[in-house]
C-alpha positions in Angstrom: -4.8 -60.1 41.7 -7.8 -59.0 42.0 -7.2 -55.6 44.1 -4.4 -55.4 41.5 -7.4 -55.5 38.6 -9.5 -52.7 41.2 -6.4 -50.3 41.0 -5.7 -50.3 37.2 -9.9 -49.7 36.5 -9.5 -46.7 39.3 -6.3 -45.5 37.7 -8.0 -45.6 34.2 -11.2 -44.0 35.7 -9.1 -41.2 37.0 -7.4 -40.9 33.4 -10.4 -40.7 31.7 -11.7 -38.2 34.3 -8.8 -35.7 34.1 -8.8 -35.8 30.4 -12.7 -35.0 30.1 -11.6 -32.4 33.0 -8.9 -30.6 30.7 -11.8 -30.9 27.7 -14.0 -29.1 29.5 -11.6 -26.4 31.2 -10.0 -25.0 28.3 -10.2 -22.3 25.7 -9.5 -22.2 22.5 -6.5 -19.9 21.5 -6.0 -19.2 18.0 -2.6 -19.7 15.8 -1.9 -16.6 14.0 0.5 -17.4 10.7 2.2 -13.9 10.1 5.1 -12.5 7.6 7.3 -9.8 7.6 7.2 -7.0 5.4 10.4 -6.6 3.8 12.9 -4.3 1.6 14.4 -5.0 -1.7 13.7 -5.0 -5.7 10.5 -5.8 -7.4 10.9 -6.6 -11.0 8.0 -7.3 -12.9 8.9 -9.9 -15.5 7.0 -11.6 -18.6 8.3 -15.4 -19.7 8.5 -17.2 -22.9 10.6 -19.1 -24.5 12.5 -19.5 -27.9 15.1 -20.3 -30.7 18.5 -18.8 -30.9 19.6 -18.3 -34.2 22.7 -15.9 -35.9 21.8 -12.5 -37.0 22.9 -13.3 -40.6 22.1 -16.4 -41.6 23.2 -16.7 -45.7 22.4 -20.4 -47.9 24.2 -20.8 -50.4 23.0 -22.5 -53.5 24.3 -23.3 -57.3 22.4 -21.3 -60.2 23.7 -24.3 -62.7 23.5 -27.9 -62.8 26.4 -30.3 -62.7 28.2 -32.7 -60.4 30.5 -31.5 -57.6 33.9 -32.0 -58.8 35.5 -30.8 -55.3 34.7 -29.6 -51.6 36.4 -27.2 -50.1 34.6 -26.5 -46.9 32.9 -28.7 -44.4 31.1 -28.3 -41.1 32.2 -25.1 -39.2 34.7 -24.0 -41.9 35.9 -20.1 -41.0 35.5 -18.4 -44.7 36.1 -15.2 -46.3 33.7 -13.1 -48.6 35.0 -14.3 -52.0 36.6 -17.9 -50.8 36.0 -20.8 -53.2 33.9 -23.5 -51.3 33.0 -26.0 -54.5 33.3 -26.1 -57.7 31.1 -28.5 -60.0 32.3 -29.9 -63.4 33.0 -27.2 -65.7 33.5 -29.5 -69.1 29.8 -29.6 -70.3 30.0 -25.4 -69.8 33.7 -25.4 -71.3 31.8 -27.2 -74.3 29.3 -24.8 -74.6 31.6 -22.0 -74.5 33.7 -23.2 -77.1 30.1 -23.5 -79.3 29.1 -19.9 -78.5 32.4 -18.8 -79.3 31.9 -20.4 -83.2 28.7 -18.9 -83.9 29.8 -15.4 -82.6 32.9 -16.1 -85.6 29.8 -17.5 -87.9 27.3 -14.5 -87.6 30.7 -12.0 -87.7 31.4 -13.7 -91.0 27.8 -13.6 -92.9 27.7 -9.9 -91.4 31.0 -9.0 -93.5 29.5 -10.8 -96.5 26.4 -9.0 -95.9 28.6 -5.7 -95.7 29.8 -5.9 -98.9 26.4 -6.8 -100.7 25.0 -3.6 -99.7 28.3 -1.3 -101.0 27.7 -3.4 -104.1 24.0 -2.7 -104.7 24.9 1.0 -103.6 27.5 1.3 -106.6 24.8 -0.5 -108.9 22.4 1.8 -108.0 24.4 5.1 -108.7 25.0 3.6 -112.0 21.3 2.9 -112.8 20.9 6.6 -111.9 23.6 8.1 -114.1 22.2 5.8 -116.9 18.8 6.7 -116.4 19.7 10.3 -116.5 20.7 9.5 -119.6 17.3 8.2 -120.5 19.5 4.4 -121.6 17.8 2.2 -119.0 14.0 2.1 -118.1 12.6 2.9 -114.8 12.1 -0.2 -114.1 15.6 -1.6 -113.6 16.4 1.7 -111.8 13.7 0.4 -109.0 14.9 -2.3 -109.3 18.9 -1.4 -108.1 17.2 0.7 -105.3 14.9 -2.4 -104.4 17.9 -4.6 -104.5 19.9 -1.7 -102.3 17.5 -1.9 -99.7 17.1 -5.7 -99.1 21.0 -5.7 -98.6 20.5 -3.2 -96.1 18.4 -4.9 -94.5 20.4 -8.2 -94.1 23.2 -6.6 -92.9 20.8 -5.5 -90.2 20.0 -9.1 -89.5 23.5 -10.3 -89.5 24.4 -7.4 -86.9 21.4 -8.4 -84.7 22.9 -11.9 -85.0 26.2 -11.0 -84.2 25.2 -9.0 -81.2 23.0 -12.7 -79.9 26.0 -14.5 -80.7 27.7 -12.2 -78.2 25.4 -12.6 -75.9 25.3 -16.4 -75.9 28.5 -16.4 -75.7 28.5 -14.1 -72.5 26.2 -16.1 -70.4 28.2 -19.4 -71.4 31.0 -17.2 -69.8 29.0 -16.7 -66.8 27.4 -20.1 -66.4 31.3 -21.4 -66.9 31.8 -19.4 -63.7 29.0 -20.3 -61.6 30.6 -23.9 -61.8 32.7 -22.3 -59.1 31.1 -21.4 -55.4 32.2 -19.1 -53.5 31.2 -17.4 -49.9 28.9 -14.8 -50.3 29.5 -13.1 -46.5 32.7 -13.6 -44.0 31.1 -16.3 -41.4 31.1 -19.8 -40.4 29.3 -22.8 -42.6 26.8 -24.4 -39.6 25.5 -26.6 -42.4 26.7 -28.6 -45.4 24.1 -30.7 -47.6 26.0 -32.2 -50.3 29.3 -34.5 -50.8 31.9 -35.4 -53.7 30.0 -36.6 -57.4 26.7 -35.7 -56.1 24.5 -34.4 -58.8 23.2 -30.7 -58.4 19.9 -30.2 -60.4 19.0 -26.4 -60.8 16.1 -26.1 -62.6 13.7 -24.1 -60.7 14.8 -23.2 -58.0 18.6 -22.7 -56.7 19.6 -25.8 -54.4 20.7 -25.6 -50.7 24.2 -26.5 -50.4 25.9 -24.2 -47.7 24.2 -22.6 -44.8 26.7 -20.0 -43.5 26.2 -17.9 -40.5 27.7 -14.4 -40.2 29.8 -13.5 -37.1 28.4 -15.8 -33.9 29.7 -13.1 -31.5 26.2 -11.5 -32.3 23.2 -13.9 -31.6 19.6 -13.2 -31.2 16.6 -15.0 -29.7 13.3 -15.4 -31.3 11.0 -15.6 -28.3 7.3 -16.5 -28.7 5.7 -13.8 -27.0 1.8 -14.8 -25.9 -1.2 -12.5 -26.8 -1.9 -11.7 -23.2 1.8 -10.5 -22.6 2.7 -8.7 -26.0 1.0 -5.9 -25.0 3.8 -5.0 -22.0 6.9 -5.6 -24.6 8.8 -2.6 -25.8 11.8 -2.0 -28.0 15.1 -1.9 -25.2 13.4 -3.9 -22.7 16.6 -5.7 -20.5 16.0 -9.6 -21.1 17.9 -12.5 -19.3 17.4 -16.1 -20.6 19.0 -19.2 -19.8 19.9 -22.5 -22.0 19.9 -25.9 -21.0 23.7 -26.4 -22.3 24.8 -24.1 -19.7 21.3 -24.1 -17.2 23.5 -22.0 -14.5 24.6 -19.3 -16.4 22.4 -16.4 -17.0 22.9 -14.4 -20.7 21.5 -10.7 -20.9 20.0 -9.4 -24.3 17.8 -6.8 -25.2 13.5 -6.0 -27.2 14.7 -5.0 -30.7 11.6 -5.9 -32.1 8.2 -7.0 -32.0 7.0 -8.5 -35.0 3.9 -8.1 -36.2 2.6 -11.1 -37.5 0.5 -13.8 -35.4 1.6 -17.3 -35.2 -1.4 -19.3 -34.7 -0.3 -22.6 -32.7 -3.9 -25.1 -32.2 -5.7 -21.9 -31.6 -2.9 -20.2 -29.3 -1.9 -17.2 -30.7 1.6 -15.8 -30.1 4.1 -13.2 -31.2 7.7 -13.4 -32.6 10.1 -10.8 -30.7 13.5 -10.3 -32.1 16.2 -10.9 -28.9 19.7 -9.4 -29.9 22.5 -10.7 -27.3 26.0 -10.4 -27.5 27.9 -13.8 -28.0 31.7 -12.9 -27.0 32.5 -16.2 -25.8 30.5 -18.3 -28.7 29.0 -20.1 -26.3 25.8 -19.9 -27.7 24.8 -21.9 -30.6 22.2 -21.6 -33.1 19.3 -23.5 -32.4 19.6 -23.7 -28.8 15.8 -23.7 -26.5 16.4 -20.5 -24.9 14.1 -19.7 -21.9 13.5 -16.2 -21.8 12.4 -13.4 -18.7 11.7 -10.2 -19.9 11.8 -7.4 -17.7 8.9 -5.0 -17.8 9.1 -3.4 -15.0 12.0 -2.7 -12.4 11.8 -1.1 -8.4 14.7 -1.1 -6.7 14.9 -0.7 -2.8 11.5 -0.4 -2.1 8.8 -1.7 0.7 7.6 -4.9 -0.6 4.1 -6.6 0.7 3.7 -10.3 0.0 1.3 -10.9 -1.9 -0.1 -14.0 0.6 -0.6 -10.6 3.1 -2.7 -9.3 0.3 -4.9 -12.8 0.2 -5.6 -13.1 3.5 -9.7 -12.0 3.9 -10.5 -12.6 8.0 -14.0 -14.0 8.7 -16.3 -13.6 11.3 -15.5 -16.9 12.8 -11.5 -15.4 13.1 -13.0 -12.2 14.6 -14.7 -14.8 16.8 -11.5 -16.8 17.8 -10.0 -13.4 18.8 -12.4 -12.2 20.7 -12.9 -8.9 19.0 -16.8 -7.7 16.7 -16.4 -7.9 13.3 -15.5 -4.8 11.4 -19.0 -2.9 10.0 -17.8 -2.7 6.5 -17.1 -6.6 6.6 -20.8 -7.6 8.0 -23.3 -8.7 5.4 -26.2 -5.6 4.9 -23.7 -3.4 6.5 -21.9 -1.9 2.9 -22.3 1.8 3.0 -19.6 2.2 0.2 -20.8 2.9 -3.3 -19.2 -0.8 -4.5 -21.6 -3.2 -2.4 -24.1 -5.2 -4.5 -25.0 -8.4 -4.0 -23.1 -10.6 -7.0 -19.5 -11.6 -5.2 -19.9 -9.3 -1.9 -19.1 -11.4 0.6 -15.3 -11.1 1.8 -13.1 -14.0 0.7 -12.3 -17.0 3.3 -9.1 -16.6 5.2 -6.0 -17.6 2.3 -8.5 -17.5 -0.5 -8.2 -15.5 -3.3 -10.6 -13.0 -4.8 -13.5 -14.6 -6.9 -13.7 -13.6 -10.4 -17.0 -11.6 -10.0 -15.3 -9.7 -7.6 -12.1 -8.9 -9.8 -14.9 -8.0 -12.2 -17.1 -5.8 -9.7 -13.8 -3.8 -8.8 -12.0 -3.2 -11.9 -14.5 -0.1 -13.3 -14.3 1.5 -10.3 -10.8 1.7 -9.6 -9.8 2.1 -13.6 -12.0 5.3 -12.4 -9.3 7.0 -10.3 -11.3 4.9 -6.9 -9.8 5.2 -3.3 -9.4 2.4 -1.4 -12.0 -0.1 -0.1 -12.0 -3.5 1.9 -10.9 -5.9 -0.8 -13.1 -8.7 -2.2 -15.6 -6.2 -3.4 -16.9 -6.1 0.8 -16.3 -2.9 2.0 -17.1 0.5 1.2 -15.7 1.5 -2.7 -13.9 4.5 -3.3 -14.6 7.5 -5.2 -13.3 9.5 -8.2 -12.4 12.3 -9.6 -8.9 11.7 -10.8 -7.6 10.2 -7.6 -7.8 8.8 -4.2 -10.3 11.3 -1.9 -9.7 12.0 1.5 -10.6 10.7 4.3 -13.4 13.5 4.9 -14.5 13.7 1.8 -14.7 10.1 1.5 -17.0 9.6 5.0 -19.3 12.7 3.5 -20.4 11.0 0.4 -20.6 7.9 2.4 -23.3 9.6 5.2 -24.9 10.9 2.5 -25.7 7.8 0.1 -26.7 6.0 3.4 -29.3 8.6 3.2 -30.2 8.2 -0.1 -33.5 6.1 -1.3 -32.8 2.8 -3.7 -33.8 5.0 -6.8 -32.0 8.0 -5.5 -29.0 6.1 -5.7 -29.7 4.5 -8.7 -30.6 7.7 -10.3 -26.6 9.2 -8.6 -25.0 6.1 -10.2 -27.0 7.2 -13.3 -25.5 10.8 -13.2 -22.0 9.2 -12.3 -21.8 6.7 -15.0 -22.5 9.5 -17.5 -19.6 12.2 -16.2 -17.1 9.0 -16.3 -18.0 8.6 -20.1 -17.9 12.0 -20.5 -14.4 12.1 -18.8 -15.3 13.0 -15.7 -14.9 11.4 -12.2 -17.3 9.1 -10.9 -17.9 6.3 -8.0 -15.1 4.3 -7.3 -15.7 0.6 -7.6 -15.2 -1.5 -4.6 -11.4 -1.7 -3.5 -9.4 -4.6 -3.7 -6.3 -6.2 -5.3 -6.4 -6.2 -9.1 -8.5 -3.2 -9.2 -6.4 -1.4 -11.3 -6.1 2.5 -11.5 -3.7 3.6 -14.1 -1.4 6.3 -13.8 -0.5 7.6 -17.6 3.2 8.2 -18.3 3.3 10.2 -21.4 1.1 11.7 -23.8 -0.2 9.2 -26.6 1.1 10.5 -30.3 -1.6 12.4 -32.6 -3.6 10.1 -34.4 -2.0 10.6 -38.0 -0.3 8.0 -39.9 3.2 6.8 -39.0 4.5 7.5 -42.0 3.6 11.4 -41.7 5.4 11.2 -38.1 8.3 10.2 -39.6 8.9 6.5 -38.0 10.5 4.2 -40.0 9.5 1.3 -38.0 6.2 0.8 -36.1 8.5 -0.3 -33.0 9.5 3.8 -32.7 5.9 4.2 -32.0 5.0 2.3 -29.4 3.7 4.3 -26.2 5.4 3.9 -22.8 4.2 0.9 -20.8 1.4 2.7 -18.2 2.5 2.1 -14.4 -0.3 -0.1 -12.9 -2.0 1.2 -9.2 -3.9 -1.5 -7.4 -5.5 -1.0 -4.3 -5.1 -3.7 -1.8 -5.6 -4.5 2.3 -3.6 -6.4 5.3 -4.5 -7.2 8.0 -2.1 -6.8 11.6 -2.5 -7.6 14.8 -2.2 -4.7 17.5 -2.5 -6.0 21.1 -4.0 -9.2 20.0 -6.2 -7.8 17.8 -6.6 -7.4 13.9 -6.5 -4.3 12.2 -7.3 -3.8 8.7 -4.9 -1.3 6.9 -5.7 -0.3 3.2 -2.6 -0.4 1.0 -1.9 1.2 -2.6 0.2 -1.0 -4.3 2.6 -0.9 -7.7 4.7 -3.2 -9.5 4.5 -6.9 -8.2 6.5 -10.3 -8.9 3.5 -12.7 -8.6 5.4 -13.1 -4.6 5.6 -9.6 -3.3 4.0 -6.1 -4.6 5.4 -2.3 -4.0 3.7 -0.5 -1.6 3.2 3.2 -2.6 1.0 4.6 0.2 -1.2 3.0 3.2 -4.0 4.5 4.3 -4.7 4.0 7.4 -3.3 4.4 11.3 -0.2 3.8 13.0 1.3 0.6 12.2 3.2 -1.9 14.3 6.8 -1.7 13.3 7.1 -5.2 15.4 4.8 -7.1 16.2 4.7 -10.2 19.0 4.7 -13.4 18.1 1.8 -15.2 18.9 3.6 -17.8 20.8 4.7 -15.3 23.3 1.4 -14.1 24.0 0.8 -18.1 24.3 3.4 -17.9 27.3 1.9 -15.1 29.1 -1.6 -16.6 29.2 0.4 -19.8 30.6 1.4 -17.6 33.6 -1.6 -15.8 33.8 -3.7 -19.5 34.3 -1.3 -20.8 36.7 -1.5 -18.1 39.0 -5.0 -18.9 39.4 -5.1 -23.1 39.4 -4.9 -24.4 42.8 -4.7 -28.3 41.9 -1.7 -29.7 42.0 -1.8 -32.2 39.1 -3.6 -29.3 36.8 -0.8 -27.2 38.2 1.8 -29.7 37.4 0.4 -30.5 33.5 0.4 -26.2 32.9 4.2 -26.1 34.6 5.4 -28.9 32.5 3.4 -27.1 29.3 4.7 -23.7 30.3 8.5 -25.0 30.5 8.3 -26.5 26.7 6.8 -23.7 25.3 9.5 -21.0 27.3 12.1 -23.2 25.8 11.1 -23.0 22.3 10.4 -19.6 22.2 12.4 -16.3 22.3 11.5 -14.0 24.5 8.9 -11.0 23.9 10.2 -7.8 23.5 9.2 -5.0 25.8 7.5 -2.8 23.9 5.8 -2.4 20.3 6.9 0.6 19.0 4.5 2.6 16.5 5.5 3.7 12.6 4.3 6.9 11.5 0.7 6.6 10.1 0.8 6.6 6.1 4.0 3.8 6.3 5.0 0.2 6.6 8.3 -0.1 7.6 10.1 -3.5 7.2 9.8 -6.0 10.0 6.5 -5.5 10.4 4.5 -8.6 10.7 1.0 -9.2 8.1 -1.4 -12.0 9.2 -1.6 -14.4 6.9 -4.1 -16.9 8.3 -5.7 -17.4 11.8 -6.8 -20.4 12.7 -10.4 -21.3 13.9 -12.1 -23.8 16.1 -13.4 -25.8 13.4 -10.2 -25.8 11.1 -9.6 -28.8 11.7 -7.9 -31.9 14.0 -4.0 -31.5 15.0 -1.8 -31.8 18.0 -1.8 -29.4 21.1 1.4 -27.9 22.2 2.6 -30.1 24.6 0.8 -32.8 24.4 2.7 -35.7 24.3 0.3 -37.3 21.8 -1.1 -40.0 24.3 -4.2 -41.6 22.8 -6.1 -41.4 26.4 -5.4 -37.8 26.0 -8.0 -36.2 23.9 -6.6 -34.2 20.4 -7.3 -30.9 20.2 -8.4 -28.9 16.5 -5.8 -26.6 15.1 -4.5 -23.9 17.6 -4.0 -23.7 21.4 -6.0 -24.6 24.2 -5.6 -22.6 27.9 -7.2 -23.2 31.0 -10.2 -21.0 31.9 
């Protein structure tokens, strides 16, 4: 028992011993996360959502009071321009009629008798003349006959006007007698009805809803909320697909009629109507319906795309470290000789992190400014303007020369700079990096006169082209097991991939290894050189795993011509680092005698 109790402390003591012996005879070898660059479409899309509704939508109300005597539509009732849909209870109006009728007989009658007065005073008063002429009545009487003449005149005057308001009482009796009967304004469908059988209609200020009918549902239209941030990139004809939850896997197309001007103001959001049209052939749209809506701004087709976590990806010196290669001058801290390095936001991003907002800042005037490329993250050296990209030469001349430059010499150059930009010249590019936008105009604005005088009829004809976006951007590939920066132009992006539109830079790896083969071939290269047999056994046994579960290399790398990215090709994404972390070795069979080694893989020194 007790040389049994001897054995298992020696065996444990030898355990212990090999795994401190592995600790201490290995090397750390990085895992390097890559993607392929790839070919397709980009399309550049802005979301929102909204309310389907017809394009006609008619309510139909009653300009009398009364009670609904019958019905003759209900809910999606197919109607004709004309069609009776209700009629109320014409007695009350009958009644009226009838009145109206009277006093146009009344006011006919008194205008008669009134007639008749004033050819009776007429024949007095020719009398009173001839007898006056005669000197046998005064001249007082004869005023008289005239006075008497002229107040029958002006009776029959009144009894006309009378008749003519009898008339017209009775005319709007006649019409009020026939807006007792509704009828369809438009050819459609009635989506609504509000009222029933003996239900009072009350019209006294205002007509009352009773119908809502919508015209022809083959033609729908979408009013999407459009935010502030967005409606800037919405034009008239823009291609829109949106979806509805009735029928969530069936895609509808429409297309930008308009862009309404006025601001809906939602608990301080402020957003924009836009007018959807989209044809309906199958009604299976309905009014009402949530529609969630992708407008397209922007479309590539067949073009190189570069994810956009390729574009992320900033190394640090402890990667540069980890692979065994110095870190790049323009990515050491003091060593900036672009135009773009200051202090505020400098330092380049942590692998998978994303630009800080002082350095989107920092690196938008500059590249608004027609700047070349630059290390992204506001790091490296900024380009220079003068309506475009420089070249290469160019680009290294200025460089030499600000290096030479005192501080207040190249404050006083900035100076100078900043004054030709505002004047409309070219100046120092910002520092590179993605976002920094540099924007390529695609048509002439319109004089500044007022729409009317350019003859538009809308302000949606007026509307200048969307402006095609440049950013400037850098990835990162590794060449023989080492990084190589490459600094990209980029155009229209998803939010997951971005066009590439130039690379500036050298040849590029159109394949690249993957890192697990390189793993194998430092396998081999260690156990040609380890003469224990249990150390030689433990790298076998690793070596076998890791040839199993990994394709093999290919031969060669071959080289695409400088100024391209050709799909295949293989960005880093992230590399990891000794101190990333905790995590299982490749094969390691996760024994807790055996010690757990941080992110990555270990070989043998």
């Amino acid at each position: 028992m007790r040389r049994i109790f001897i054995a298992l402390i020696i065996l444990g003591g030898a355990i212990t011993a090999y795994g401190y012996y592995s600790v201490r005879t290995v090397e750390f070898v990085p895992d390097v996360s890559t993607v392929a660059v790839t070919e397709g479409d980009i399309v550049d899309t802005v979301g929102a959502t909204g309310a389907l509704e017809a394009v006609t939508t008619v309510q139909v109300g009653s300009q009398v009071s009364g009670i609904i005597q019958e019905l003759h539509v209900d809910f999606n009732s197919i109607v004709r321009e004309g069609d009776v849909i209700m009629r109320l209870d014409p007695s009350l109006f009958e009644t009226q009629l009838e009145q109206a009728r009277a006093n146009l007989l009344r006011s006919e009658a008194e205008a008669e008798r009134l007639a008749v007065a004033v050819d009776d005073a007429a024949t007095q008063l020719r009398r009173s003349r001839e007898l006056a002429a005669s000197e046998l009545i005064s001249e007082t009487e004869l005023e008289a006959a005239e006075v008497t003449l002229r107040s029958a005149q002006a009776q029959l005057k009144s009894a006309e006007a009378q008749v003519r308001q009898s008339q017209a009482s009775l005319s709007m009796n006649e019409v009020n007698l026939e807006h007792t009967v509704i009828r369809a304004p438009i050819d459609g469908i009635v989506t609504s009805r509000l009222v029933d059988v003996g239900q009072t209609v009350a019209a006294s200020f205002q007509a009352p809803e009773l119908f809502v009918i919508a015209a022809d549902l083959t033609k729908m239209r979408v009013i999407a909320n459009i935010d502030e941030s967005d409606v800037g990139r919405i034009r008239p004809n823009q291609r829109v697909t949106f979806t509805v939850d009735a029928f969530p896997a069936e895609e509808f197309e429409g297309s930008v009629s308009q862009i309404r001007l006025e601001p809906i103001v939602t608990q301080n959001v402020v957003t924009y109507a836009t007018v959807i049209d989209a044809p309906n052939p199958e009604l299976k749209l309905k009014p009402g319906m949530t529609a969630t809506v992708t407008v397209e701004v922007a479309r590539r087709e067949n073009v190189t795309r570069i994810p956009n976590s390729a574009l992320r990806f900033r190394p640090t010196p402890a990667i540069f470290a980890a692979l065994g290669q110095p870190v790049p001058p323009e990515l050491q801290i003091g060593r900036r000789p672009g135009a773009g390095g200051t202090s505020s936001g400098s330092g380049p991003a942590r692998s998978g992190e994303s630009p800080t907002g002082a350095q989107r800042q920092s690196a938008a005037p500059g590249s608004a400014a027609g700047g070349g490329f630059g290390p992204p993250g506001g790091g490296g050296p900024g380009g220079f303007g003068g309506g475009g990209a420089p070249d290469p030469e160019r680009r290294q001349r200025m460089m030499e020369r600000m290096q030479q430059m005192s501080p207040e010499e190249r404050q006083e150059f900035f100076a100078r700079m900043r004054e030709r930009r505002a004047a409309g010249g070219g100046g120092p590019g910002g520092p590179g990096g993605p976002g920094g936008p540099r924007r390529r105009a695609n048509a002439q604005q319109g004089p500044n006169v007022p729409a009317v005088e350019r003859g538009a009829s809308t302000i949606d004809a007026l509307f200048a082209p969307i402006e095609v976006e440049e950013t400037n951007g850098r990835v990162w590939v590794l060449n023989g097991g080492r990084l190589s920066g490459l600094s990209v132009r980029l155009g229209v992006t998803d939010g997951t991939a971005s066009e590439l539109l130039a690379v500036d830079g050298g040849p590029v790896p159109s394949e690249s290894v993957p890192p697990a083969n390189r793993d194998v071939e430092s396998l081999r290269e260690r156990l040609a050189t380890v003469a224990d047999a249990a150390a030689r056994a433990a790298l076998e046994q690793r070596l076998a795993a890791l040839e199993s579960a990994t394709p093999a290399a290919p031969a060669t790398t071959a080289q695409a011509a400088p100024g391209t990215i050709e799909a295949g090709v293989r960005l880093v994404t992230n590399v990891s680092t000794p101190d990333a972390g905790s995590g299982p070795a490749v094969g390691n069979s996760g024994s807790p005698l055996i010690p757990q080694f941080p992110f990555g893989r270990r070989g043998r020194r």
